[in-house]
N, C-alpha and C positions, 0 to 999 in steps of 0.2 A: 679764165674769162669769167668763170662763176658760175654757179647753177644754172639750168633750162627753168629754172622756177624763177629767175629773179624780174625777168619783166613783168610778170603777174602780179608778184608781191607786192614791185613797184606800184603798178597801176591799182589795185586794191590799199597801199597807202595812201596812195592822192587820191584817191576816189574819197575815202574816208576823211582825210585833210580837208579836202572841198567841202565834203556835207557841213561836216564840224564849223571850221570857219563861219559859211556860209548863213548857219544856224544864229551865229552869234552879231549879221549883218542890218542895218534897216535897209538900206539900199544898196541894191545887188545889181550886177551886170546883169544885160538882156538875157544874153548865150548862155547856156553852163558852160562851165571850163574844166579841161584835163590835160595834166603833161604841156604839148605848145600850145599857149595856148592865144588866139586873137579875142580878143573883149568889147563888146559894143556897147558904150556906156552910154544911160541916157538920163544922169540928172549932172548937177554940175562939175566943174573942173577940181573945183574946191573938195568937193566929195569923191571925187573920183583918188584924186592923191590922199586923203586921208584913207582909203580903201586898200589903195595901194601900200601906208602906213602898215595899216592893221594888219594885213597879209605877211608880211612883209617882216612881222614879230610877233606873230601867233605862234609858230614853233622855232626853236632856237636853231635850228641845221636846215629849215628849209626857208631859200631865200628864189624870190624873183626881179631877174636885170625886167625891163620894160622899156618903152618907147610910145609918149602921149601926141597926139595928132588929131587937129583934124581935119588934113589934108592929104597925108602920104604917110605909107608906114611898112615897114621892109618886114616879113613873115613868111617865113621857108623860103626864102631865096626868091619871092614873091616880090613885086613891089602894088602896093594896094594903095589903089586914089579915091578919093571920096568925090562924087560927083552930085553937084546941086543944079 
């Protein structure tokens, strides 16, 4: 199964991925993000996918599948509706 240390390491490399990345952003998601993560984005569509770009090829082994909405968005087995 692997070491009892590997979740830790895990989440102390994303932790550190996040800063890093983040570091390197002008516009940043609302929320911080770890592991699953939901994202509240609040400037455009346009920037939002170019964010998701950048992420996306900052490190070359770590990749995020996604799902852009904004009306309905399935997370943890959740379905989450945006209500105006």
């Amino acid at each position: 199964m692997g070491s009892y240390m590997a979740p830790a390491r895990a989440s102390l490399f994303m932790a550190k991925f996040e800063m890093d990345f983040l570091n390197t952003c002008d516009k940043k998601p609302t929320l911080p993000f770890l592991d699953d993560i939901f994202l509240l984005w609040d400037n455009s569509l346009n920037d939002l996918q170019l964010f998701v770009d950048s992420i996306n090829t900052y490190h070359p082994n770590i990749h995020f599948t996604h799902t852009i909405s904004k009306q309905t968005v399935s997370f943890l087995d959740v379905l989450i509706k945006m209500m105006i």
